[in-house]
N, C-alpha and C positions, 0 to 999 in steps of 0.2 A: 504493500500500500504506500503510497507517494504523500508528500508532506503535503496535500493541500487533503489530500482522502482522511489522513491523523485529523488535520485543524477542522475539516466538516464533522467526524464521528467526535471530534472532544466539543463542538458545539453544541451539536446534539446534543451529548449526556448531559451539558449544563443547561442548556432549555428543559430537559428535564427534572433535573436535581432543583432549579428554580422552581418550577410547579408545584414537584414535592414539598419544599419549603412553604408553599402558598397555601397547600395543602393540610399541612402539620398547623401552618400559623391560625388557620381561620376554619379548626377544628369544634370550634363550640360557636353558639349562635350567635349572629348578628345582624345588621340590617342598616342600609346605604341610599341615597339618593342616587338614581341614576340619569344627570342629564347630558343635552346635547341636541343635534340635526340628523335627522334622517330625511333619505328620499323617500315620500309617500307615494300614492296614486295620484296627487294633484299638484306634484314637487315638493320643494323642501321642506319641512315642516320642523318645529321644535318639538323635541319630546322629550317630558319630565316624569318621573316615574321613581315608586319606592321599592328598594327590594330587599326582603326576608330570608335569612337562609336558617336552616338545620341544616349542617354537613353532614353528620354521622349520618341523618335518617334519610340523606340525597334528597331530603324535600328545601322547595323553594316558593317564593311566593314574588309576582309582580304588581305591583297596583299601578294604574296608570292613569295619570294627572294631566298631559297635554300629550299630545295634540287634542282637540276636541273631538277629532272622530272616535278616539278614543278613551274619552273620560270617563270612566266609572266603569270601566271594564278594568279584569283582573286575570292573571295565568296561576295558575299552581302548578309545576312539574315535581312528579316525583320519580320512584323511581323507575317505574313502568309507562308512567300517562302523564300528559299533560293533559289539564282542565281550563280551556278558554272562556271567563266568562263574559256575555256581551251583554250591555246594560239595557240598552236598546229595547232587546228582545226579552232578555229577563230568561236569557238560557245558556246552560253551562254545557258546552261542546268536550266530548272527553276522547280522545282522540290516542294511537300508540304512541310513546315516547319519537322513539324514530321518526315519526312522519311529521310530526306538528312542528307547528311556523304559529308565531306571535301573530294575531291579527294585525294587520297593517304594518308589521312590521317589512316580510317577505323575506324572515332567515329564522332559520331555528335558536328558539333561546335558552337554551340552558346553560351556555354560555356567560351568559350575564351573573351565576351565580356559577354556577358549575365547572370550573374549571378541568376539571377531572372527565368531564362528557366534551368540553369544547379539545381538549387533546387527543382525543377520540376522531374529532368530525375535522382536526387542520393540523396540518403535518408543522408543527413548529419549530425554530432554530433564533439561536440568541444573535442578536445582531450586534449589541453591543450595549453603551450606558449612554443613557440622556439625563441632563439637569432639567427638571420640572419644577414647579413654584414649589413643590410638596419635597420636593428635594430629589434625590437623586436614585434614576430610575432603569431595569434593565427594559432592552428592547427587542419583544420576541417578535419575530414576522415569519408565516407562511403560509400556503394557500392549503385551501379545503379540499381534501379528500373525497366527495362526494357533492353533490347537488346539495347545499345549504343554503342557497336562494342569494350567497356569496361567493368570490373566486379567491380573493385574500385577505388578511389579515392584517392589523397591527397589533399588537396585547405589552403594556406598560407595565410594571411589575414594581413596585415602591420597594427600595434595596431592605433601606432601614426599619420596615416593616412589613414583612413580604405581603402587598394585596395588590390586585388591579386597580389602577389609577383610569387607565382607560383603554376605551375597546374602539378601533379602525377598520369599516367592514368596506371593503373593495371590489368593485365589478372585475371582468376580463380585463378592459379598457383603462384598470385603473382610478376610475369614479369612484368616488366615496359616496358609499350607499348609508352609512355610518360613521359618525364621530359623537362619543359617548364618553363623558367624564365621570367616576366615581366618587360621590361626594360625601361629606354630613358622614361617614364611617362611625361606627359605632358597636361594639358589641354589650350584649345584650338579655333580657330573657324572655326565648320563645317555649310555644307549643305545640306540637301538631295539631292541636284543638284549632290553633289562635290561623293556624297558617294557611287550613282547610276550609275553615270556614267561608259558604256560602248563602247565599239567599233561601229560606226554605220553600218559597214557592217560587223558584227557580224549574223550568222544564229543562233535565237532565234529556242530551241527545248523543248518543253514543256514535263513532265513526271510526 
């Protein structure tokens, strides 16, 4: 193996030895603002959004605050399903892990919480360190593995506290479909009770 083959497989194992650390560090609950722009159906839009983790139990929780098409909708992934709720309609879409995509979003999100499923769905490598207001930060970049409604990546990683700072979702072409800042951090105490919770006269539609 040739010295650039060495420097690609010792990047690798540090993209991942990084996760791992990301992993270990944000082992017990917490819960984060997540904002930024996305491209929606009607172009760019702001999107502000709270999100809930249990690591151990792989459950997550999204609430979503802006854009207005989406306000008062909600996701829960766990570890089999995601549960889309639409507020609109006043129905909770429950759908396989695998196949679900955020409403309005157009990429799978478990990402947003799940780091452990997003190295799963995008073949990542450390690119290197950036200075961020938050201080100083590794910089994971690579592209998706499979149809995730993305082609690549960027994932920010806070040194001095291993979390994501923020998430870069990129078309073929490069477009930023995605720019999402990690905010308000905070750990915390959840429940599966608190996390699941939905509407009781919510129409449950299975797909």
């Amino acid at each position: 193996m040739g010295l650039v083959g060495l420097l690609s497989l010792g990047l690798a194992q540090s993209a991942q030895d990084i996760l791992d650390r990301v992993e270990k560090n944000l082992s017990t609950p917490w819960q984060a603002t997540v904002q930024g722009r996305i491209q929606g159906p009607g172009g760019e839009e702001e999107l502000l959004a709270r999100v809930y983790a249990l690591p151990q139990a792989r459950l997550f929780r999204v609430e979503f605050l802006k854009p207005g098409s989406l306000e008062g909708n909600f996701t829960v992934i766990t570890e089999k399903e995601v549960w889309n709720y639409l507020y609109l309609t006043n129905q909770l879409v429950i759908s396989p892990r695998e196949k679900a995509k955020i409403q309005g979003l157009g990429f799978a999100p478990q990402g947003l919480g799940d780091l452990k499923a997003l190295s799963e769905q995008v073949d990542l490598r450390l690119e290197g360190e950036v200075r961020l207001p938050e201080g100083v930060a590794w910089k994971l970049v690579g592209r998706s593995k499979e149809n995730q409604g993305f082609a690549a990546m960027e994932l920010y990683i806070l040194k001095a506290d291993p979390r994501p700072l923020r998430f870069v979702f990129l078309d073929e072409k490069g477009k930023v479909l995605a720019d999402l800042k990690v905010v308000e951090f905070k750990r915390t105490n959840l429940t599966e009770a608190q996390l699941k919770r939905y509407p009781k006269d919510a129409q449950v539609v299975r797909r």
